[in-house]
N, C-alpha and C positions, 0 to 999 in steps of 0.2 A: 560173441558166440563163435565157438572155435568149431565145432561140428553141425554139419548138415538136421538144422531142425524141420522134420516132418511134422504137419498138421494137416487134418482134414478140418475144412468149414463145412454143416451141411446149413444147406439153404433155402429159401426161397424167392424169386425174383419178387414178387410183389410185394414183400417188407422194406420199409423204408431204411430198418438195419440194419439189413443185409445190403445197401446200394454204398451204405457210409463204411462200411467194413470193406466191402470190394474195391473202394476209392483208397483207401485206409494200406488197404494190404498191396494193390499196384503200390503205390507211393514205397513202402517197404522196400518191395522187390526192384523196385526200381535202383536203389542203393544198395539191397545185402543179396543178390538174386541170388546169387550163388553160393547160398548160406542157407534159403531156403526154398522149403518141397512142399506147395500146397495143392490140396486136394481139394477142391469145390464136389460137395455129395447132396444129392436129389434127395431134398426133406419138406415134402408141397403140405402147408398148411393144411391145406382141406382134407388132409386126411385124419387128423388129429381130431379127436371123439364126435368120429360121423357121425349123423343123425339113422344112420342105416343101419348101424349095428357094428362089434368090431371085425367081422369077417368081410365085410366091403370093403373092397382096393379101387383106390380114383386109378390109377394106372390100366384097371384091367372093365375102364365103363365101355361104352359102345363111343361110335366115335358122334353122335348128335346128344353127345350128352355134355351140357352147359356147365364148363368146368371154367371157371378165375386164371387156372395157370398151366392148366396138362399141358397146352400147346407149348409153352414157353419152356418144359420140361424137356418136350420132345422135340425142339428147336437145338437145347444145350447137348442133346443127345447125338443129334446131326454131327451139330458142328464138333463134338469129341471125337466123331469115326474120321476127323481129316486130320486130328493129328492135337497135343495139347497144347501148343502153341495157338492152334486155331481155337481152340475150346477157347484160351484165358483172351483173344483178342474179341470174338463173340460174344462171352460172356459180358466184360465190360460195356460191350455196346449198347448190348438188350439192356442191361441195368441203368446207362443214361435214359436208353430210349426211352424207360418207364420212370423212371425217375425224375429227369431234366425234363426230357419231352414229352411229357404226359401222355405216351402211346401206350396202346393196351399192347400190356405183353406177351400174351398168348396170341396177337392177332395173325394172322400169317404174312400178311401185308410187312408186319414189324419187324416181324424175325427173317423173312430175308432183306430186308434194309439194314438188320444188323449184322446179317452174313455179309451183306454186300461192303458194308465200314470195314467189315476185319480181314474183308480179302478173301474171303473162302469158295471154292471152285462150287456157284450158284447150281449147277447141272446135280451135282451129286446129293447136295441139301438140299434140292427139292426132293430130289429121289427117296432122301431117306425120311424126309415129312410127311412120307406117301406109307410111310413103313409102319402100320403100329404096333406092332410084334417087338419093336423097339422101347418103346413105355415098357416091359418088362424088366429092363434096364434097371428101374425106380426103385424096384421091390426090396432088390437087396440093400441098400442105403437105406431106405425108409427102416429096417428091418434092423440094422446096425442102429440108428440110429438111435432109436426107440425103445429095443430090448436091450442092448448092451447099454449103450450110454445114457438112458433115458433122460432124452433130449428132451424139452418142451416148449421151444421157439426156434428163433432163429436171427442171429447164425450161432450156432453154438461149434464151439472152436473145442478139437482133442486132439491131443499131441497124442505121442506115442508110447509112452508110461499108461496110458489111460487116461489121465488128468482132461477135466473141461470142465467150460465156462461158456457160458451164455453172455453176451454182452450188448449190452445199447452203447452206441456210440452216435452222436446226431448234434452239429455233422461229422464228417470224419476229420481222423486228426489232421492238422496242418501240414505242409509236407516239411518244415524244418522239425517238427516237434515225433513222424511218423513212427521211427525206429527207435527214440527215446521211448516214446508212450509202448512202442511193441515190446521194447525189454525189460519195462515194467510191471505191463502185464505178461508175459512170462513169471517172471518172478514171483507172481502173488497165484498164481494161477496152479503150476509146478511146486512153486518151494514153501509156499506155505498152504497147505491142506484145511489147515482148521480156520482159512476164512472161507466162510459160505455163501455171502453175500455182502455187497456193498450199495447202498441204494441210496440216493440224494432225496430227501424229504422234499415235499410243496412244501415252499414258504407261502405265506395267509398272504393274502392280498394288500397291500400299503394302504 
C-alpha cells in the first residue's frame, strides 16, 4: 500500500469482535503505522432496535440509568480529549480489561485502571467522567453509522470510497500472518463489490 489508507472501525467494547479486531489492527499498525489512519467510532449495541421505540438515544438516559456500556463510551470519550495517542493506548487497555480480565467495562473502577495502563493524566479523566454532556459525542457516529453505512454489528470497518464490511475474526490474526490477512481483506472488501458475504458453515457434530 503505497498511500495512506483511511478507515473508520465503529464499535463496541463489549463484543468479543471487536477485542480480536483491536488486537488484529494494533498488530497492523505496529509494522505499516505510517501507512495507516484509523478511526475507532462510538456504535453501543444497545442502541440497535430498542425496546423503547426508535426516538430513544442510550447516549442521552439519565445518569442511574443501567446501561451494559455508556460508561465505557464515556471513558473512550475522556480519554480522546487527551490526545489520539491516548485514545488508541486506552482503548486497547479497556479491551483487554474486558476481554482478558473479565472486568466490567463500563465499571468506573475499570476505566480508570485502564487510563492508569495507558498513561493518561488521571486528574482530567476523572474530570471528564463527571461530564455527561459528553455522551453527546455518540450521536453523530451512531448516526453515520446507521444511516449512511447501515452498519448492523460490530466492528464493521469503511474505508473511504464507502466500501464496508462487517467482520468476525476470533481470535485475532497472528502477528506474522496480521498484514497478510489485512491486505487480503482489503482486497475483497474494496476490489471486489459483488462479494456480499462469506460465512463458514457448522460442520454436524462427528
Amino acid at each position: 500500500m503505497s498511500d495512506k489508507l483511511k478507515i473508520d472501525i465503529f464499535y463496541d467494547y463489549g463484543c468479543p469482535y471487536v477485542y480480536a479486531a483491536g488486537i488484529w489492527m494494533d498488530r497492523v499498525q505496529a509494522e505499516i503505522g505510517d501507512q495507516l489512519d484509523v478511526t475507532w467510532r462510538y456504535y453501543p449495541l444497545e442502541q440497535i432496535n430498542p425496546q423503547e421505540g426508535p426516538e430513544w438515544k442510550l447516549w442521552e438516559q439519565p445518569e442511574d440509568y443501567k446501561s451494559r456500556g455508556l460508561g465505557a463510551f464515556h471513558g473512550a470519550i475522556a480519554a480522546r480529549n487527551q490526545g489520539d495517542d491516548a485514545f488508541a493506548k486506552f482503548h486497547l487497555a479497556l479491551l483487554k480489561a474486558k476481554h482478558e480480565d473479565g472486568k466490567e467495562h463500563s465499571n468506573r473502577e475499570t476505566l480508570i485502571a485502564a487510563a492508569q495502563t495507558a498513561g493518561l493524566d488521571l486528574i482530567q479523566f476523572e474530570n471528564d467522567l463527571n461530564d455527561r454532556s459528553l455522551l453527546a459525542k455518540i450521536g453523530p457516529d451512531w448516526e453515520e453509522g446507521h444511516d449512511v453505512h447501515g452498519a448492523f454489528g460490530t466492528p464493521t470497518f469503511v474505508f473511504a470510497d464507502g466500501s464496508a464490511s462487517y467482520i468476525k475474526m476470533r481470535p485475532a490474526a497472528p502477528s506474522e500472518d496480521a498484514v497478510t490477512v489485512f491486505n487480503e481483506f482489503i482486497h475483497i472488501v474494496q476490489g471486489r463489490s459483488y462479494i456480499t458475504e462469506i460465512k463458514r458453515p457448522n460442520k454436524p457434530a462427528q
